[in-house]
C-alpha positions as CSV (number, residue, x, y, z in Angstrom):
1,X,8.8,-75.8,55.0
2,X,7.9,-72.5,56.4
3,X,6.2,-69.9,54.3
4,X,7.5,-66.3,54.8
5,X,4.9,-63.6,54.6
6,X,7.0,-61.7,52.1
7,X,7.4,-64.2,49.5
8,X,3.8,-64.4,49.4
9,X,1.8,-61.6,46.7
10,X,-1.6,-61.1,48.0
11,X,-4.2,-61.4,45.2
12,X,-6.3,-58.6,44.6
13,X,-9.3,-59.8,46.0
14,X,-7.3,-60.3,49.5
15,X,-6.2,-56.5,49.0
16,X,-9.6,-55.6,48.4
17,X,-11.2,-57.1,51.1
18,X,-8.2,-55.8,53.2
19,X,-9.3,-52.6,52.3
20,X,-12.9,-52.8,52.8
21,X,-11.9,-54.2,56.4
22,X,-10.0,-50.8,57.3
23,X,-12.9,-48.9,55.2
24,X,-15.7,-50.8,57.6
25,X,-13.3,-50.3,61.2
26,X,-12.3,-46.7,60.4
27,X,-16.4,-46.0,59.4
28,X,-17.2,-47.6,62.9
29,X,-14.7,-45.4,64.5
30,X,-15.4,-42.2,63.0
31,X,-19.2,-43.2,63.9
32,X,-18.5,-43.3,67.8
33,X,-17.1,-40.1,68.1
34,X,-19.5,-38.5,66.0
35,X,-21.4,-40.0,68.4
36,X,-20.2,-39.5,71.5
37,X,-19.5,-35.5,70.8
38,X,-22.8,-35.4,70.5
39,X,-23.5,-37.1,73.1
40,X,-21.4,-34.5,75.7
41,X,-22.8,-31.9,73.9
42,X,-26.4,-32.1,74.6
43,X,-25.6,-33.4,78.5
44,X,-23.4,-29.9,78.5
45,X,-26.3,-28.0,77.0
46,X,-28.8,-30.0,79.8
47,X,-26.4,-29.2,82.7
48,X,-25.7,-25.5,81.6
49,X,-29.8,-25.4,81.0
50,X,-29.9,-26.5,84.9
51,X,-27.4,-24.5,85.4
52,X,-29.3,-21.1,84.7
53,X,-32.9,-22.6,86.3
54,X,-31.7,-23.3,89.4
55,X,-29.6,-19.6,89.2
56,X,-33.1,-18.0,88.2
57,X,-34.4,-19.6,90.9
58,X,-32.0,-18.8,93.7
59,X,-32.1,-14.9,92.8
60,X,-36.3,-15.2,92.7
61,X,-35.5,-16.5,96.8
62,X,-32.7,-14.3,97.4
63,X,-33.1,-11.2,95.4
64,X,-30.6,-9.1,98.2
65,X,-27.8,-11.4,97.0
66,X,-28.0,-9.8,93.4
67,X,-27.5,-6.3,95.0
68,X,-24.6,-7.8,97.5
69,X,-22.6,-9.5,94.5
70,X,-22.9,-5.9,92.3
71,X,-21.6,-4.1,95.2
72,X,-18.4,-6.3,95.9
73,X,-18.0,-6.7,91.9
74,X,-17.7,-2.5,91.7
75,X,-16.2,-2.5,95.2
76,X,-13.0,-5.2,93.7
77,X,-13.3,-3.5,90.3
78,X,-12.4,-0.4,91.9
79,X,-9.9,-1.6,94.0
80,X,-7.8,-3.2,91.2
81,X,-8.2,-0.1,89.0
82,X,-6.6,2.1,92.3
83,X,-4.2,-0.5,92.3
84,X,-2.7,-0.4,88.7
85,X,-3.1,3.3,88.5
86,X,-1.2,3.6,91.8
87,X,2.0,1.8,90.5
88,X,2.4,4.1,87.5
């Protein structure tokens, strides 16, 4: 004779051991993000840290390149203002 699951009433110790299951898997889950976000966050806040060193570094070697990229920057800057004022 076969049992059908809906026939059956769970006791309340099934329900509450069902429960503290979900409580314990949901805890883990919530966990490993927790974790992980913080995880990508300190290697983003490593890589931008790199990021500026090896920046500081490459102007302290190339200190003409500074100058160059201020002069195209206003150079572009003043091109795109001529432009919008032009269309008006």
């Amino acid at each position: 004779m076969e049992v059908d699951i809906m026939d059956k009433v769970p006791s309340a110790d099934e329900v509450l051991h069902e429960v503290s299951r979900i409580k314990s898997i949901m805890t883990d889950a919530v966990e490993d993000g927790f974790k992980s976000a913080m995880k990508a966050i300190n290697q983003s806040r490593d890589a931008a840290e790199d990021a500026i060193d090896d920046t500081r570094h490459a102007i302290k070697r190339h200190p003409q390149a500074m100058g160059i990229a201020f002069a195209v920057g206003v150079l572009l800057g003043g091109a795109a203002l001529w432009a919008v004022t032009r269309r008006r």
